[in-house]
C-alpha positions in Angstrom: 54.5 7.7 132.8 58.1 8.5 132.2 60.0 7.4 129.4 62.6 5.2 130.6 65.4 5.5 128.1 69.7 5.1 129.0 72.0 6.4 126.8 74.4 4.6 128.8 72.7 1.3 127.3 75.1 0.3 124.4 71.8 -0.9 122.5 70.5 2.5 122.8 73.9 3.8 121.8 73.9 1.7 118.8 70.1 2.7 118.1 70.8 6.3 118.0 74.2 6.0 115.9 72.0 3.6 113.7 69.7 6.9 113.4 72.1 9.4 113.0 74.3 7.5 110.2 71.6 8.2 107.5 71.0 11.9 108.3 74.7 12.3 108.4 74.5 10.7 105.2 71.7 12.9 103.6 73.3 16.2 104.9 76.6 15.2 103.5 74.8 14.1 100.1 73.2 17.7 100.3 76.1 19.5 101.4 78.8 18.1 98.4 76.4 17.2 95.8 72.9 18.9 95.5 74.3 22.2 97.3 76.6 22.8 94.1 74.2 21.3 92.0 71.5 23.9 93.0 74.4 26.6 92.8 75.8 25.4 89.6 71.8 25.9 88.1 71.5 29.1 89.2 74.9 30.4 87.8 73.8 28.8 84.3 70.1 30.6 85.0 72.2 33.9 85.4 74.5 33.2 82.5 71.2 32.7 80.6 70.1 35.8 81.3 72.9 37.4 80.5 73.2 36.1 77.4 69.4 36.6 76.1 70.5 40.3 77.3 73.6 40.8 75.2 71.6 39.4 72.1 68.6 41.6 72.7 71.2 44.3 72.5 72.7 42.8 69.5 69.1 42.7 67.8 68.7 46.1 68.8 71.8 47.5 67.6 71.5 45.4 64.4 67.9 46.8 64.3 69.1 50.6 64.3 71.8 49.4 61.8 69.3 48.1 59.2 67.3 51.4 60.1 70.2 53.9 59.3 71.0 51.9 56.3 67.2 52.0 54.9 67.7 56.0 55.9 70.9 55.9 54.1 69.7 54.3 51.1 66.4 57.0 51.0 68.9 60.3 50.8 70.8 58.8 48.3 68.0 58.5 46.5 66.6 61.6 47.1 70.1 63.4 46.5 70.1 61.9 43.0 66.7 62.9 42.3 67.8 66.4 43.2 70.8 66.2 41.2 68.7 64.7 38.7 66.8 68.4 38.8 69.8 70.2 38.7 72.7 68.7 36.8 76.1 70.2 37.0 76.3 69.7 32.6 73.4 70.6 30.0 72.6 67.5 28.4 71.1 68.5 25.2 70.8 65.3 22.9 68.7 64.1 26.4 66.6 67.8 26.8 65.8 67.5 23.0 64.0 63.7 23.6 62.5 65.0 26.7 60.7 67.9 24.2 59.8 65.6 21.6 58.0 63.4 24.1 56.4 66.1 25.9 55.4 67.4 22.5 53.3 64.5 21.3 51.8 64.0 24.9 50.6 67.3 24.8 49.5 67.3 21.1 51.2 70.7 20.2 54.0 71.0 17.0 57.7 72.6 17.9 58.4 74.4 15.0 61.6 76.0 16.1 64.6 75.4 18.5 67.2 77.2 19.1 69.7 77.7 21.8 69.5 81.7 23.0 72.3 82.2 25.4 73.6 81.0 29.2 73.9 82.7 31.7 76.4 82.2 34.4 75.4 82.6 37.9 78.2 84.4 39.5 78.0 84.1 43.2 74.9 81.6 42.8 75.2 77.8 42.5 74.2 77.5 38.9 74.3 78.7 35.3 71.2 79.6 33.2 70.3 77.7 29.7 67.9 79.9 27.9 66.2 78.3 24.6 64.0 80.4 22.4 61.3 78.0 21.5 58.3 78.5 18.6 55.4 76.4 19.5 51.9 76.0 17.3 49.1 74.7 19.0 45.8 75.6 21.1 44.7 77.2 24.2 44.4 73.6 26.3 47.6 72.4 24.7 49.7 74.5 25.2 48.6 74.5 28.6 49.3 71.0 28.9 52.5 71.4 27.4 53.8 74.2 29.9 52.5 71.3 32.6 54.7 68.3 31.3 57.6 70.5 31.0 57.0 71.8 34.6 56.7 67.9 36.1 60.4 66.5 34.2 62.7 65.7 36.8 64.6 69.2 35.6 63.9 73.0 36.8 62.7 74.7 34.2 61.2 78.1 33.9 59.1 79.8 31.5 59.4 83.5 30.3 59.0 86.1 26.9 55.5 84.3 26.4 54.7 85.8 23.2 51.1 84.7 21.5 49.9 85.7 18.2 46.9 83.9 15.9 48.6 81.7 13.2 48.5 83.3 9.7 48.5 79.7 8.0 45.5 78.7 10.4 41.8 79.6 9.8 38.6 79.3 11.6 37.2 76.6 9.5 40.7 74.6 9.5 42.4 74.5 13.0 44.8 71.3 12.4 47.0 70.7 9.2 47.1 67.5 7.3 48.5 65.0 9.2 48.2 66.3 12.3 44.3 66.2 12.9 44.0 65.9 16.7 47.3 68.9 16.5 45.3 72.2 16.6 48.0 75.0 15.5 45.9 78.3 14.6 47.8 79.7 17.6 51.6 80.9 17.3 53.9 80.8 20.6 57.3 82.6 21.2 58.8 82.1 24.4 62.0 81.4 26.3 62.5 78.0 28.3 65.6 78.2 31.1 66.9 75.2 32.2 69.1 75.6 35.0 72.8 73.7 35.6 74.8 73.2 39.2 77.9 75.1 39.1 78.5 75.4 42.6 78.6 78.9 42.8 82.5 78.7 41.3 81.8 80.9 38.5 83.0 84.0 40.6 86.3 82.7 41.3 86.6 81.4 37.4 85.7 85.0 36.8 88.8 86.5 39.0 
């Protein structure tokens, strides 16, 4: 059976421009208003992503700025540790205390002091200090004290060990009165060098 339908028929006319009105509508309410809509979203999605890129770079460049700032902050405190070990002046009010303590952690007596000579360096970075030091104490302490000396936060060498039995000690009476955990029946000459920066400038002081 064929469908019997005239477009001529202004009824039929009217049924079809009563149809096509609303999907004229819908496309023009897709066209001008979702359309952008949709387009608008997608720009702000991009812009989004944009964003959360540049601050991921922003974390990350804060991240390595934080990091070279930590690794700044460990040299400097290494380099004054190493300065620390070798200072460019001889402090000696400060190497005397550091002595004294050494002396009672280590349980051995200093019995004499005295500043020997210095030696400048020349054409190397730092001048010699050379103390000739008289120590009275035993085996194991002195031991001990030659330890503590090595770990101060100075360089510090040891030389001209000279050890002789002490002639006010005896085998029945190794400690003096006093001084009971101090054994002294052993007498010790020898030569601490401490060692200051310079440099290397003592050449051209010299010419």
């Amino acid at each position: 059976m064929a469908l019997d339908f005239d477009f001529k028929d202004p009824k039929n006319q009217k049924l079809i421009i009563s149809l096509l009105i609303p999907i004229v509508i819908l496309y023009a309410f897709y066209r001008f208003v979702i359309e952008p809509k949709v387009t608008d979203v997608k720009k702000i999605k991009d812009d989004i992503t944009e964003l959360d890129n540049q601050i991921n770079s922003i974390n990350k460049i804060r991240l390595i700025e934080e990091t070279i700032m930590e690794e700044q902050n460990k040299l400097s405190k290494q380099l004054s540790e190493l300065e620390a070990l070798l200072p460019e002046e001889e402090n000696v009010s400060l190497l005397l205390d550091q002595f004294s303590m050494v002396e009672r952690d280590a349980k051995i007596y200093i019995v004499g002091f005295n500043e020997a000579e210095t030696i400048e360096g020349g054409a190397k970075p730092y001048n010699e200090n050379k103390y000739q030091v008289t120590i009275e104490a035993g085996y194991h302490q002195f031991a001990m004290f030659m330890s503590k000396i090595m770990s101060l936060p100075r360089v510090f060498s040891f030389s001209n060990l000279v050890i002789t039995r002490n002639p006010m000690s005896s085998e029945k009476l190794e400690t003096f009165g006093g001084l009971e955990d101090q054994p002294r029946y052993l007498t010790i000459e020898c030569t601490i060098t401490s060692y200051v920066y310079t440099g290397g400038n003592n050449t051209d002081n010299e010419q």
